[in-house]
N, C-alpha and C positions, 0 to 999 in steps of 0.2 A: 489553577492549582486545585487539587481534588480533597475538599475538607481541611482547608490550609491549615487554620486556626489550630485543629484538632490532631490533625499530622504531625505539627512541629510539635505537638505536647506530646506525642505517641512516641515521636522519634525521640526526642528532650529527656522523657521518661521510659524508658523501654520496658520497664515492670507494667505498662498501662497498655501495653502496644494487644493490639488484638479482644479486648475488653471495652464493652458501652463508654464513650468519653465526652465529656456535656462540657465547652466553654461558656462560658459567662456567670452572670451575677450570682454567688451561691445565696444569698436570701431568697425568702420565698418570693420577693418582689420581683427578683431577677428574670432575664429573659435571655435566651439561648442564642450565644453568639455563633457559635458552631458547633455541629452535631458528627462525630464520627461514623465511618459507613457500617460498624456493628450494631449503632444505635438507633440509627434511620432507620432498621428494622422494626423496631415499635413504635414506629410512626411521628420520633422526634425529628423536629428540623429548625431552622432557622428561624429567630426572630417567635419564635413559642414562648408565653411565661413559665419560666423554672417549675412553677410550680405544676404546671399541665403535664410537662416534660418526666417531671419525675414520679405522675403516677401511672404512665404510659410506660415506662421502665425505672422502678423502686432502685435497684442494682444498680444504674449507672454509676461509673466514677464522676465528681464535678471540681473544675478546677478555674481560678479566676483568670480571666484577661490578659495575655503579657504582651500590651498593643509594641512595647521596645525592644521586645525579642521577635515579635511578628515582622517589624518594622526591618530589622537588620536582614531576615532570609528575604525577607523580598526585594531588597536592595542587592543580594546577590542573584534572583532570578531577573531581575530587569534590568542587571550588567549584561548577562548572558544577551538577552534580548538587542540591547543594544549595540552589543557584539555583530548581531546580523544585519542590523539597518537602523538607520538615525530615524524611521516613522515610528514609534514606537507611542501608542493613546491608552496609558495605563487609565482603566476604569476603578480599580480600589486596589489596595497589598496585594493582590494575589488575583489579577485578570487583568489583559491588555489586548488591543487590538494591533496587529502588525502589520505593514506594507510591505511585503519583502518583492514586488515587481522589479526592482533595478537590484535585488540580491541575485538572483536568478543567473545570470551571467558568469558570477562568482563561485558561490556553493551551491549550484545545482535546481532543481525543480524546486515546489513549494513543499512537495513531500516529501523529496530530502533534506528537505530544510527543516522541517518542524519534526522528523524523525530526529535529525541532530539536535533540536532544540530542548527535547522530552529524554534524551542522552545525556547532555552534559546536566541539565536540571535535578538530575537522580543520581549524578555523580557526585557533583557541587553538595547537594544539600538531601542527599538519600531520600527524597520526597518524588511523588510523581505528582505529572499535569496530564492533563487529558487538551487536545487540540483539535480543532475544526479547521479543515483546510478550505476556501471558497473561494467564489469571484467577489462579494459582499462581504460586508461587515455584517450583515443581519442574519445569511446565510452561515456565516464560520462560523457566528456565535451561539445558534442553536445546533448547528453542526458538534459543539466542542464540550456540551452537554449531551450527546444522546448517546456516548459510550463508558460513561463513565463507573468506575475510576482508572486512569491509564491509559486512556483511548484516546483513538485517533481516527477520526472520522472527515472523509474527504466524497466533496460534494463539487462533482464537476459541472458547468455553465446546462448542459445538454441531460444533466441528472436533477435538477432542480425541482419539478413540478414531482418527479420519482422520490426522493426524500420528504419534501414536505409534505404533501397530497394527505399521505394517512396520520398525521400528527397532531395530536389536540391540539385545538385553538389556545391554550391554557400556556403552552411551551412557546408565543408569539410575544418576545421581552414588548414589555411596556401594557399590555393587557391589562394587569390586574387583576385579584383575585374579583374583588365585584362584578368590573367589569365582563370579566371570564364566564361569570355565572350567568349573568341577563344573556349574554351573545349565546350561553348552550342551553338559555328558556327559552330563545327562539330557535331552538331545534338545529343552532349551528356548532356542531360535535369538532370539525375537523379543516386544514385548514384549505384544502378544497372544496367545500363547502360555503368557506368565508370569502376566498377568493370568485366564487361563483354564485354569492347572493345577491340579488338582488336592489339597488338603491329604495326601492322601499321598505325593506326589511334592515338593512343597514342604517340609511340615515337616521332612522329615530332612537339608534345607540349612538353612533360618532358623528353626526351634523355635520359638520365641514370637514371633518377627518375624516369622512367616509373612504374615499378614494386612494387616503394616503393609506390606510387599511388592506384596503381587498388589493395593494400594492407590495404590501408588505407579506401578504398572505399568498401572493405571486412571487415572492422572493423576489423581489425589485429593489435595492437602495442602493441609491448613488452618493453616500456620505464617505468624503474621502476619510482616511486614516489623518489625524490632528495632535500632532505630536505635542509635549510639554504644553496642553493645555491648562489653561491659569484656574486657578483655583474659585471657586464662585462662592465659597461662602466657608468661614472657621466655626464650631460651635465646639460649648463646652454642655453636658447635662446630665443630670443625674436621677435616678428613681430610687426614690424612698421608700428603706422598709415598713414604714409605715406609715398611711397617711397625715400629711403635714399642715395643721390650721394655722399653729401662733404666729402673726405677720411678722412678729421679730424677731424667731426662726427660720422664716421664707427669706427675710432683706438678709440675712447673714448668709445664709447658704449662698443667696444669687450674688454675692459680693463674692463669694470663694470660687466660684462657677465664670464671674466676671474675669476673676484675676487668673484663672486657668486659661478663660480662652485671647486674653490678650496677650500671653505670656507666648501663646503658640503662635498666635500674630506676628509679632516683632519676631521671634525665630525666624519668620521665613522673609519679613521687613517688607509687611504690608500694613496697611493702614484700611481703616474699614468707613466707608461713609453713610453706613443706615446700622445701626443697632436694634436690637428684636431680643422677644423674649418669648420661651416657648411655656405653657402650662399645661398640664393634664389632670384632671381631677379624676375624683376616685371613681366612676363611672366611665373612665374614658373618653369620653369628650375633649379635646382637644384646641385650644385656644393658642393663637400668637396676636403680638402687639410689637410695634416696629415704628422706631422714629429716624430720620434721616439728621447728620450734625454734618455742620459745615466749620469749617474746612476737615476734612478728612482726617483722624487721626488714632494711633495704638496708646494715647495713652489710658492708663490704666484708673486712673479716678475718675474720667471724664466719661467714659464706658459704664461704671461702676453706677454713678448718680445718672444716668439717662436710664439702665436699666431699672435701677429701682423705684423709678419714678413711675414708668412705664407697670410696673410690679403695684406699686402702692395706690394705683390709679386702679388695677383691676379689681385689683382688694376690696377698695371703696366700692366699685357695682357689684359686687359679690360677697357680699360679708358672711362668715363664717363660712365658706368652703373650703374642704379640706385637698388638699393637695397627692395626687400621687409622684408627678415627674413636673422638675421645673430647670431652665436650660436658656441660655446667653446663645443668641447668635450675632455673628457680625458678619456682613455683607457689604456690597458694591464695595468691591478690597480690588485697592491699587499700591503698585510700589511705594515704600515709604521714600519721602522727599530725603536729599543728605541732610544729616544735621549740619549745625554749625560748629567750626571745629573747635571754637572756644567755649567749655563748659558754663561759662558767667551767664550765656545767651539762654540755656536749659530752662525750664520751669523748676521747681520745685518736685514736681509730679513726676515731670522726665524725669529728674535726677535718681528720684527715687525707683521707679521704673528699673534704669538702667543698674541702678543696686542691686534691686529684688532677680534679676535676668543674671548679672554675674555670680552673685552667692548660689542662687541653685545650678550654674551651671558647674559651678565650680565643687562644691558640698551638698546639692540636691535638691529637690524641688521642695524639702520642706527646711530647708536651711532656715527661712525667713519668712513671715507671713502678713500684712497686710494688717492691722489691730481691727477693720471691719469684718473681716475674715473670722477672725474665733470667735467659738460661741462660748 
């Protein structure tokens, strides 16, 4: 989808439509969840702090996050999808990779298929997508950026080395911006050039990844399309308008941070077997800590006190640092066991749990809170 974030507020709001429109955190702390294509003209984009954003364009409009209204159109564009072929490997709200080889038979070529797909997408939901048609996933996907917004870029088996050849190393997903830099100190601009370096020039950036490299820069991957792949990890995090020391304002926060992201846990009735805690101080340097609990579980106190523990332990080697972002992860997540059908068996914990999950579902997420929770 072409500026998803930013579209669905264009379209959402029509007084905004055509004018700078900056998603994300409006405090200065904030960072730029999506940039609209009038904005990206003064060099804002993704994942920038608000505050860089807004002295590169003063005038933008800025508007908060509606991750539940995101949520809903993209559940209409990945029906659509689904419509054409059960491969369908959504990479986040608003990108997927498609198989449509055994569609073909059916509705046609691949690029009458993704002509219909960028059709009904602008019917449905008055939004456009931009599509890469290939033989590779690696191929479609920098195919499906390089005409953007609305495009549609098709890159046949026998056009491959013709499309990539003159395209910065920079546009090769998984690089990195660092990365991106050292590979064009070594004077490698382009990705004919990457694919034509040398192993000694190459290995002293990617070591054993060398080959899967100057592979990738050949347009070579054989990763098939992975349908309903499982979720590898929930996190809940927040950055702070302003840097955070008192440690018992950090354990309250990571306890509301806790109870957020366990809540989205049980929604999809997984269970997490390693808890982690992410920290960022105001320097940016960046810290995680991560304990593993056995037997695997979403409850929510049990998460709560691993995390703060985990929290109060860092505190102690670190005394008086101040906090910029601090964030709950849970990982190695498996389907949650059935409960038992008789409540008596429940914990205490469960029970309550299962309280706190009906009343917001029922009256909202702030129906009921957690008494670790407020400050």
């Amino acid at each position: 989808m072409d500026a998803f974030y930013a579209s669905v507020e264009q379209r959402d709001n029509p007084e905004t439509a055509g004018f700078p429109l900056i998603v994300g955190g409006i405090n200065g702390r904030g960072v730029v969840a999506a940039a609209s294509y009038e904005v990206r003209k003064y060099g804002v984009h993704s994942a920038m702090p608000m505050s860089t954003a807004l002295r590169l364009c003063p005038h933008a409009i800025c508007v908060r996050p509606r991750m539940a209204r995101y949520k809903e159109v993209s559940n209409q564009v990945f029906a659509i999808f689904h419509e054409v072929t059960p491969l369908v490997q959504g990479l986040s709200l608003d990108e997927a990779f498609l198989d449509v080889t055994d569609s073909v038979a059916l509705l046609g070529d691949a690029v009458t298929i993704a002509r219909s797909i960028k059709q009904r997408i602008l019917k449905m939901t008055r939004l456009t997508a931009s599509v890469g048609v290939a033989p590779n996933k690696l191929v479609a996907k920098i195919a499906s950026d390089l005409a953007k917004p609305d495009g549609l870029t098709v890159v046949e088996p026998d056009r491959i080395h013709e499309v990539l050849d003159p395209l910065s190393v920079r546009r090769l997903p998984g690089l990195g911006r660092k990365t991106g830099a050292k590979v064009e100190a070594r004077g490698i601009q382009t990705f004919a050039q990457l694919r034509s370096a040398s192993d000694s020039v190459l290995w002293p950036l990617f070591g054993r990844y060398t080959q899967r490299i100057r592979d990738r820069a050949s347009g070579i991957d054989d990763r098939p399309v992975h349908p309903d792949q499982e979720e590898k990890s929930i996190s809940a995090e927040d950055t702070f308008e302003r840097d955070v020391g008192d440690p018992r304002a950090l354990r309250t926060h990571l306890a509301q941070l806790a109870d957020r992201a366990c809540e989205r846990m049980r929604n999809k009735q997984l269970m997490a077997r390693c808890v982690g805690i992410k920290i960022r101080r105001a320097d940016f340097s960046t810290f995680t800590r991560r304990r593993v609990v056995a037997p695997p579980t979403h409850d929510g106190g049990t998460i709560s006190k691993v995390a703060n523990e985990l929290l109060t332990r860092w505190l102690s080697e670190n005394p008086g640092e101040k906090l910029r972002l601090l964030g709950v992860v849970l990982s190695d997540l498996s389907a949650a066991s059935q409960l038992d059908l008789f409540e008596d068996s429940l914990t205490s914990s469960s029970r309550l749990d299962a309280a706190l999950d009906e009343a917001r579902a029922r009256f909202g997420s702030r129906a009921l809170r957690r008494g670790n929770t407020i400050k």
